[in-house]
C-alpha positions in Angstrom: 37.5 38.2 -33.8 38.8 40.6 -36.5 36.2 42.2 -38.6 37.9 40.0 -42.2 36.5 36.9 -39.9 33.4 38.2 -38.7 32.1 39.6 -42.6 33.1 36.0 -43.7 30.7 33.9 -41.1 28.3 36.3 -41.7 27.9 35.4 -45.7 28.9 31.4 -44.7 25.3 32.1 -42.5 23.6 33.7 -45.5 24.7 31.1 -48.4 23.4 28.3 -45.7 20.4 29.3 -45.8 20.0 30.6 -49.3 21.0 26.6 -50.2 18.7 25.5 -47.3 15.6 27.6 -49.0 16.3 26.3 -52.1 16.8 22.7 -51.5 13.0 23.0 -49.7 11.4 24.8 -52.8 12.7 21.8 -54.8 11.0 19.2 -51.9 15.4 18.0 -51.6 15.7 18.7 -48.1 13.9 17.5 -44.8 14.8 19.4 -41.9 15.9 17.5 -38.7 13.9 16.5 -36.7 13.9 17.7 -33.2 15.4 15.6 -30.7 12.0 14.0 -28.3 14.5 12.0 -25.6 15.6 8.7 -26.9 15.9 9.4 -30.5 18.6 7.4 -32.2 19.2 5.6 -29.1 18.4 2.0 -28.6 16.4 1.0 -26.0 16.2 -2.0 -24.2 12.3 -2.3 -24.4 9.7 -0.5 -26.3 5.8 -0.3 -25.3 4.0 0.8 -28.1 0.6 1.9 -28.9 -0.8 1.6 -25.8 -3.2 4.2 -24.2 -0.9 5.5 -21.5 -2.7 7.0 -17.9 1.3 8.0 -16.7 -0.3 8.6 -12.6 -0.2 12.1 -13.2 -4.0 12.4 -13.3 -3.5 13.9 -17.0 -6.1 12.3 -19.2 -5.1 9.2 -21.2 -3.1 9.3 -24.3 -1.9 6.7 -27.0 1.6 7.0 -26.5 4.6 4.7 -26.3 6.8 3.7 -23.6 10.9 2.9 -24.5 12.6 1.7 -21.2 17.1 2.0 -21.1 18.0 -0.3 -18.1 15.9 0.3 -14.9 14.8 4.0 -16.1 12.1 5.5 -18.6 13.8 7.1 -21.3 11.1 7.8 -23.6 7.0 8.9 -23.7 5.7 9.7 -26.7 5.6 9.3 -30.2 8.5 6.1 -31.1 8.3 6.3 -35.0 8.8 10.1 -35.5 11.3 10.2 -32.9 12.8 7.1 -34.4 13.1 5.2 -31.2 14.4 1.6 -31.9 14.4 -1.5 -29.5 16.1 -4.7 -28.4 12.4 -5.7 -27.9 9.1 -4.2 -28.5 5.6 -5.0 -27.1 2.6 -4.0 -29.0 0.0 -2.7 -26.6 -2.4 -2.3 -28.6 -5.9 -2.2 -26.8 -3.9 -2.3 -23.6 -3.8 0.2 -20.8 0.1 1.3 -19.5 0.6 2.6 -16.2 3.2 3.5 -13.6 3.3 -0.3 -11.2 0.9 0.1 -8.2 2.2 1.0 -5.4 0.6 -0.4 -2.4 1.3 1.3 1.1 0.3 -1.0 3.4 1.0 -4.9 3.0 1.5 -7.5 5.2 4.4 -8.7 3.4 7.3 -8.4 5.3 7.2 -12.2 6.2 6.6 -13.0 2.2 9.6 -11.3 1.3 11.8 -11.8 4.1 11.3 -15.7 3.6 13.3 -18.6 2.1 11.1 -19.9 -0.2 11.9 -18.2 -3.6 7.7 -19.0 -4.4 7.3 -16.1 -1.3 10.0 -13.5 -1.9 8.8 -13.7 -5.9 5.4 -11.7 -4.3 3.5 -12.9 -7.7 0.0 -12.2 -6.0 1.1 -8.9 -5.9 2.6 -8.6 -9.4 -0.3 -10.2 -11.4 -2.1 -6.8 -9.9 -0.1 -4.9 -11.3 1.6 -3.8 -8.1 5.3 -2.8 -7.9 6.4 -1.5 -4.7 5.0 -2.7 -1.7 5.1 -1.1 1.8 5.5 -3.3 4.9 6.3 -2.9 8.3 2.5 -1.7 9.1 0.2 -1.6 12.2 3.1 -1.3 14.3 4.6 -4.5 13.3 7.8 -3.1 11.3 11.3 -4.0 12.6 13.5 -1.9 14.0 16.9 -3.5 12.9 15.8 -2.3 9.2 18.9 -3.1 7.8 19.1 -6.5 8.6 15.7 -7.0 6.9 17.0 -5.2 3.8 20.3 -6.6 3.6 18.4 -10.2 3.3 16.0 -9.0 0.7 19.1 -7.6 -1.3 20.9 -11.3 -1.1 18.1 -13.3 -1.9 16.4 -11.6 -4.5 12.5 -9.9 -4.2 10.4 -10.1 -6.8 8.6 -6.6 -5.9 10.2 -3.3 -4.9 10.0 -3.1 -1.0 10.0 -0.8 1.7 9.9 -0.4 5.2 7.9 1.2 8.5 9.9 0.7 11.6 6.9 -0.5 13.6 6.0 1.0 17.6 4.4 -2.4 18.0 7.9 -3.4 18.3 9.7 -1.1 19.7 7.4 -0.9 23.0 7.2 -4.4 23.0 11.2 -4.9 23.0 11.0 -2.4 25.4 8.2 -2.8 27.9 6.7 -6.5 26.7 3.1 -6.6 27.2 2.5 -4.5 30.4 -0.2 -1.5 29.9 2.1 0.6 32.4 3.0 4.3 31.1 6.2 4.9 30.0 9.4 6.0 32.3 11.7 8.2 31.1 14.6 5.8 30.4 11.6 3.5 28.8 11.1 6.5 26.4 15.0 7.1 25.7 15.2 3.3 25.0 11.9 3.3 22.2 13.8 6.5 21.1 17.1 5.2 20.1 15.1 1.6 18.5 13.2 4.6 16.2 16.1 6.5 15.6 17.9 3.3 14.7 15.0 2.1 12.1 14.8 5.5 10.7 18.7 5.9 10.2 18.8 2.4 8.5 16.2 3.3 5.9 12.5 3.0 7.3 10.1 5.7 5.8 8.4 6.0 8.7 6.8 4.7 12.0 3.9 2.8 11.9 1.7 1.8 15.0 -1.6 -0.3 15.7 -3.2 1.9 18.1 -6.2 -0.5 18.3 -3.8 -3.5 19.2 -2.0 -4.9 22.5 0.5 -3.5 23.9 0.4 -0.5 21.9 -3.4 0.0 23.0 -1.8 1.0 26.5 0.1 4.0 25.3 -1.1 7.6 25.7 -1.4 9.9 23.1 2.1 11.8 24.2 3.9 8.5 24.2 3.4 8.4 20.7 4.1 11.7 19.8 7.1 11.4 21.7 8.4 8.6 19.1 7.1 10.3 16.3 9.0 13.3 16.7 12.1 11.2 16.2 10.7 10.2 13.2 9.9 13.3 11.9 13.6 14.1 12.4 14.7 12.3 9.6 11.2 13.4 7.1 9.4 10.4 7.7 5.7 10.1 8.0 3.5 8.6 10.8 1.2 5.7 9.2 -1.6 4.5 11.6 -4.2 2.0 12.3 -6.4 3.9 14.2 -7.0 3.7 18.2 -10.8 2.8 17.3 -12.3 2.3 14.0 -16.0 2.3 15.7 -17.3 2.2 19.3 -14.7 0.2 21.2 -12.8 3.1 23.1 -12.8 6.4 22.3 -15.2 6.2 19.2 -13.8 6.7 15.6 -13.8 10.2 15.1 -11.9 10.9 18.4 -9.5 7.9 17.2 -9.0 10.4 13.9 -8.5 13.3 15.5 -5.7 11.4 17.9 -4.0 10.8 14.8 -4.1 14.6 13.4 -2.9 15.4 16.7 -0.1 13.3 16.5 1.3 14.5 12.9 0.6 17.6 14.0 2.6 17.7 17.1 5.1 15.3 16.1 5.6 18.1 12.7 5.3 14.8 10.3 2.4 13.9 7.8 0.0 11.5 9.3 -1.4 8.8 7.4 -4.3 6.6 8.4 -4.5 2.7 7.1 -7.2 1.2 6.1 -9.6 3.9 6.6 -13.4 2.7 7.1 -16.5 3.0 9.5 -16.4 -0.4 11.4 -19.8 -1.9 12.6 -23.0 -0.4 12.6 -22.6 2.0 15.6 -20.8 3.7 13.5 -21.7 3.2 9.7 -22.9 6.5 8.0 -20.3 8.6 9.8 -17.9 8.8 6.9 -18.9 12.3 6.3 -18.2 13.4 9.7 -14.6 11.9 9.3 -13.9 13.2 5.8 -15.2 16.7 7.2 -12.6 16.0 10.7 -9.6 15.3 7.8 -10.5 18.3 5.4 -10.5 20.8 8.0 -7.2 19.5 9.1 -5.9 19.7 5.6 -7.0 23.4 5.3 -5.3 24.5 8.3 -2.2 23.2 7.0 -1.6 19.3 8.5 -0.5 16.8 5.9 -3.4 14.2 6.3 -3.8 11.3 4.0 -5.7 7.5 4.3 -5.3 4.3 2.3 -8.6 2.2 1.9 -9.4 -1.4 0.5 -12.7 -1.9 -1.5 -14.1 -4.9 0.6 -17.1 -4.7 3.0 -15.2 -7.2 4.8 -11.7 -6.5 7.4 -9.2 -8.6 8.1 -8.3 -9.4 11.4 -7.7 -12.3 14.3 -11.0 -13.9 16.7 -8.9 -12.4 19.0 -8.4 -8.7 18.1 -11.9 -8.9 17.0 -13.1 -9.8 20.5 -11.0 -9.4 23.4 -11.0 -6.7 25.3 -7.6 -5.4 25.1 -7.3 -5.1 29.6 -7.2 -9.2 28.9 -4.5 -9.0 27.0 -2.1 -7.7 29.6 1.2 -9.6 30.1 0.5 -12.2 27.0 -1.0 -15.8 26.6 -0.4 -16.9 29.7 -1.9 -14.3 31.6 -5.1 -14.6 28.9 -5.8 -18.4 29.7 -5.4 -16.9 33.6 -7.9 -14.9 33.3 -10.4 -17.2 31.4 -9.5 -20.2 34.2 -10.9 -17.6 37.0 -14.7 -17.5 37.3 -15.0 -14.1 38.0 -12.5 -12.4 35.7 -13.9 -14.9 32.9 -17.6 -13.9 33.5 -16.1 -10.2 32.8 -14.0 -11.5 29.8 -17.9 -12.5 28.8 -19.4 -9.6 29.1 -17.3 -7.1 27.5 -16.8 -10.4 24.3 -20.4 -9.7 23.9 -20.7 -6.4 23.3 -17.7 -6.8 21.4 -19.7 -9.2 19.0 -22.4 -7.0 18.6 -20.3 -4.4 17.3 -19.0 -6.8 15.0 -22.6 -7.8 13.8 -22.5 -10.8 15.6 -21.5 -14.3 15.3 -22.2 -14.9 11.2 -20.2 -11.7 10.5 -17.0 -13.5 11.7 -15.9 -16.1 9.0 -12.8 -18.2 9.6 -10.3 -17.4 6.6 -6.7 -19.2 8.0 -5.8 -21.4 11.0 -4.4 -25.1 11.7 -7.2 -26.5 13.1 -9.0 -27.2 9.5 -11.7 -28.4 10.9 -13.1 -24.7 11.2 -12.0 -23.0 8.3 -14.2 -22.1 6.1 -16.8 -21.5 8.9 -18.3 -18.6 10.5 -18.4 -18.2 14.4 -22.2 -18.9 14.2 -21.7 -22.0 12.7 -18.8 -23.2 14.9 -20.8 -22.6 18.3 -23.7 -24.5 16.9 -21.6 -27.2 16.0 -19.9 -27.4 19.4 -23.3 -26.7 21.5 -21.8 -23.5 23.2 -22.7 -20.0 23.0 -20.2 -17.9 20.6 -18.5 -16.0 22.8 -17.7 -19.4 24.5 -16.6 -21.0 20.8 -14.5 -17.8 20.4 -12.7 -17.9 23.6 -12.0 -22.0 23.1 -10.3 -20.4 19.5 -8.5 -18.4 21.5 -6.9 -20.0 24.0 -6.4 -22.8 21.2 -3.8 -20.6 19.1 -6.4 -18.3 18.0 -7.4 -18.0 14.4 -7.8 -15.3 11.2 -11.1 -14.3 10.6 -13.2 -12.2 7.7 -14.8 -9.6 9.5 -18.1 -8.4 7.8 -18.8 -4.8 9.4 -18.3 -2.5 6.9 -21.4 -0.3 4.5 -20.7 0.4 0.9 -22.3 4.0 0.8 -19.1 4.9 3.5 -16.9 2.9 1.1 -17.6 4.5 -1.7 -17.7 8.5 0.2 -14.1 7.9 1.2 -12.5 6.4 -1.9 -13.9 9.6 -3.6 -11.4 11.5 -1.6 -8.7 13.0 -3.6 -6.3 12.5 -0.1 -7.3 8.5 -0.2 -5.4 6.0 -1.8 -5.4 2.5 -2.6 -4.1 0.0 -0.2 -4.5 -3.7 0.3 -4.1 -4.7 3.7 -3.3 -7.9 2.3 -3.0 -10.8 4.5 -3.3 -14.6 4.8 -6.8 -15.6 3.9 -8.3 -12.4 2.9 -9.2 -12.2 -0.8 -7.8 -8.8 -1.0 -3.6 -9.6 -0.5 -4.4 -11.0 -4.5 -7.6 -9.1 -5.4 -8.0 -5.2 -4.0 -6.7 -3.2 -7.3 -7.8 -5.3 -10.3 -11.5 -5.0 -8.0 -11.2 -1.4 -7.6 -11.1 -1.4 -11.3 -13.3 -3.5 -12.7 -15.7 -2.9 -9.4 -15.8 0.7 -8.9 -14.0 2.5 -12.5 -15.4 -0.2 -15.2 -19.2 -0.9 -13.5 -19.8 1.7 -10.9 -17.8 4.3 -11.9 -16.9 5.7 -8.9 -13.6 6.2 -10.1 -12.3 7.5 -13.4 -9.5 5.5 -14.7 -7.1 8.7 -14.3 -8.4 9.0 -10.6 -7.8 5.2 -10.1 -4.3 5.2 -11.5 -3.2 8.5 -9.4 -5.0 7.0 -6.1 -2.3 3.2 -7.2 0.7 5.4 -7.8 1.9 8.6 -7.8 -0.1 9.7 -4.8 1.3 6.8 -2.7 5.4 8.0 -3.8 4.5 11.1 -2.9 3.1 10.6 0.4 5.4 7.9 1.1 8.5 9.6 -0.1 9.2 7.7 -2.5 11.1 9.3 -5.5 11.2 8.5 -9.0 8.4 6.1 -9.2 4.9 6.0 -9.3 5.1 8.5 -12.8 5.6 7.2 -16.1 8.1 10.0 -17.4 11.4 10.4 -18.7 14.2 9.5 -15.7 11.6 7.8 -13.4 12.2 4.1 -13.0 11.0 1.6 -14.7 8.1 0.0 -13.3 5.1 -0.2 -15.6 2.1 -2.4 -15.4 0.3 -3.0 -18.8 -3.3 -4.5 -18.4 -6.1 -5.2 -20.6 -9.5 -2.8 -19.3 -11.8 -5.7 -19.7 -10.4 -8.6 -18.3 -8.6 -6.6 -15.3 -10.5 -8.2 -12.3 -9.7 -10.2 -9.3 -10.8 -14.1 -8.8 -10.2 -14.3 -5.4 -12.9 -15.0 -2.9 -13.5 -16.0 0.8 -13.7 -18.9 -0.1 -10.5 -19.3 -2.3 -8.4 -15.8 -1.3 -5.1 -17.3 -3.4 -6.8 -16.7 -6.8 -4.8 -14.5 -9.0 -6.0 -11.7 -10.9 -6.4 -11.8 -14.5 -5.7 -9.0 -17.0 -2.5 -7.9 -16.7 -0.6 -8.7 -19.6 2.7 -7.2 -18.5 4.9 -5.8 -15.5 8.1 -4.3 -15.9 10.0 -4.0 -12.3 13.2 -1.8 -12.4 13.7 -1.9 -16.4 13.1 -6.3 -16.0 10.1 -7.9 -17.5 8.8 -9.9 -14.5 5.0 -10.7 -16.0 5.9 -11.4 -19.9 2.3 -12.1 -22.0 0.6 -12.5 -18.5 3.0 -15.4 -17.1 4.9 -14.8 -14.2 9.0 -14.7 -16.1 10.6 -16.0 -12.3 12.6 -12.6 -12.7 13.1 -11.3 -9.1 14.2 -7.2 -9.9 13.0 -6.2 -6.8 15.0 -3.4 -4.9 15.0 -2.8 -0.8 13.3 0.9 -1.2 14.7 3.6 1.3 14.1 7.1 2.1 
């Protein structure tokens, strides 16, 4: 640039802002406005005035919301940043919050099924929930990609995503024998991990507790979770022993540490509690177990549901796992032989009185109707036999689901103050938390109690979960994430369902946006099904 040219910009520059300053003294000219993300723009769908908790754990803010196809393209103030919108919802009063995320479900049959009334996972929406996580306990496919190629063709009404399960894999592998694993056994369960991994799974998950994964060691596991860790997924657990069964539940926690730690992978624990009375006031001792873990540098999370009741089978509540070996068949065996039955008896016992006995044990979901609805107690007075003999007729009959009571509130309540724990339903036929856990964290433990503040309680729903999970882009309500948004109203936010009636939905949410869609409009269910097949 000559200097002719450079003089004349340099008095253009000057004049501008001579004219600038004078337009201002005469109250002529309005500066713009600096651009705040979506300004100008149209969006598809505007949240206004609602006092947004984004998941961060930042305190709450009235703020508003503008959503652009499946992303966030706007948080903050819509009328000075002159934000306009196909539709707008006033959220007035309401709370707005990243979806839920809920990392362990037992959904995967829900999803994966033909029934549109299923796959449209409603109980889950009208919680607020999002993305679920399924595959848990051990129970996750291996052939990962089939499962997400179906829920891509039929349409899911949630976002979902997958745990290739261990369950599985040893079972495909080895069936139900408790022998230890050969070393072609091992190379077999690796490639069925590798393979779930490589097709999209975030994780492994296993059932420790369960049949046949009961009868693996420690270093089987770890074996198969290094191939997980391979790919940066996480090892998600239901504990060995969540009491006094085996190995106690504080050796069952450390097993897991172990795991994650040797495997190099984060290690999760489901459904974390203190089951039956042996061993009810020893939450501290586990918190203090998972702490000192955490300080020495292993990545150690837990999920927890706020019922005092689990969720389980008459079977896995009672049997001892030795007769479980080789399946059904082999069980009825057993209970025909005199001997081996007056064993079976013995060790169903104890079992029972871990579970704190016979009334704890309610019957939530089988097809013989005649004893759902009823607890074990109940059942064996009815038939004249003792309830270890009612159980084992249950048993051998199909089996049945069952309400466990066993758990203390003072334990609930020391974990879920945790900042490593989040929330998790467990949900499952006949349980009232597959429709109720969040909206009763809420109105339980943040509106009553409160345990929780509502900034704690959204983090705990959301963007902890993505972040442990690996899930990216969701679980925040910020500029570029997703859209999923749940919008609620604080004092009506609260579950219906009971033991009694566990298909109750929860009331309060008013809306739920799934990938940019509006799949709970005014607190109606739209039959929108915006779901996506989540990966890692």
């Amino acid at each position: 640039m000559n200097n002719s040219i450079r003089a004349g910009a340099t008095i253009q520059r000057r004049l501008s802002h001579v004219a600038s300053t004078a337009l201002v003294a005469c109250g002529l000219f309005v500066p713009a406005m600096r651009p705040l993300g979506a300004q100008g723009t149209p969006a598809d769908l505007l949240i206004r005035n609602g006092r947004v908790i984004d998941g961060t754990g930042a305190p709450a803010r009235s703020a508003d919301v503008a959503i652009t196809g499946d992303r966030i393209t706007f948080v903050g103030d819509a009328t000075r940043a002159n934000v306009r919108a196909k539709r707008t919802i006033d959220a007035r009063g309401l709370i707005v919050t990243p979806g839920f995320i809920d990392p362990h479900t037992h959904t995967l049959e829900d999803l994966s099924s033909d029934d549109p009334r299923r796959r449209a996972n409603t109980d889950y929406l009208m919680q607020g929930v999002t993305t679920v996580i399924t595959g848990n306990d051990g129970g996750g496919p291996y052939d990962v990609a089939r499962t997400l190629a179906k829920w891509k063709a039929d349409g899911i009404g949630s976002n979902g995503a997958l745990l290739v399960g261990y369950g599985s894999v040893r079972q495909a592998v080895m069936g139900m024998s408790d022998a230890r694993a050969e070393g072609a056994q091992l190379d077999s369960m690796r490639a069925l991990v590798g393979k779930g991994m490589r097709e999209g799974a975030l994780g492994m998950s296993t059932g420790l507790y369960y049949a046949p994964q009961s009868y693996a060691t420690t270093d089987e596991v770890i074996a198969l979770a290094k191939v997980a860790a391979t790919y940066g997924g996480i090892y998600d657990t239901h504990l060995r022993d969540e009491s006094s069964y085996t190995v106690g539940l504080l050796a069952a926690i450390r097993e897991a540490i172990r795991i994650g730690h040797e495997a190099g992978l984060p290690s999760h624990i489901s459904h974390i509690k203190a089951l039956g009375t042996d061993v009810w006031g020893r939450a501290d001792s586990a918190i203090a177990i998972i702490e000192a873990a955490r300080k020495a540098g292993d990545k150690v999370t837990a999920n927890q549901y706020p019922y005092t009741a689990s969720g389980s089978s008459v079977g896995a509540s009672l049997l001892p796992r030795w007769a479980e070996v080789g399946g059904r068949d082999s069980l009825r065996a057993r209970v025909a032989d005199p001997a081996t039955k007056a064993r079976l008896v013995t060790d169903m016992t104890e079992n029972l009185r871990r579970r704190g006995g016979a009334k704890s044990l309610l019957i939530t979901s089988t097809r013989d109707t005649s004893i759902l609805g009823r607890t074990l107690e109940d059942i064996a007075k009815a038939r004249d036999v003792s309830p270890v003999e009612a159980a084992i007729q249950i048993v051998v009959a199909g089996d049945a689901s069952v309400a466990s009571f066993n758990m203390d509130e003072k334990d609930i309540v020391a974990f879920m103050r945790q900042p490593w724990v989040m929330t998790g339903s467990d949900g499952s036929a006949g349980h009232p938390r597959k429709y109720g856990t969040f909206p009763k964290k809420w109105a339980e433990y943040v509106r009553v109690k409160q345990v929780l503040t509502p900034e704690q309680f959204v983090r705990q729903s959301s963007a902890l979960t993505a972040e442990t999970f690996g899930i990216k882009d969701r679980g925040v309500l910020a500029k570029g994430k997703y859209a999923d948004v749940a919008v609620f109203d604080d004092a009506t936010f609260k579950d219906r369902s009971t033991y009694q009636k566990p298909t109750e939905l929860a009331t309060g949410v008013r809306y739920v946006v799934v990938n940019g869609k509006l799949a709970v409009d005014a607190g109606a269910y739209t039959g929108v099904v915006a779901g996506v097949g989540i990966t890692r």
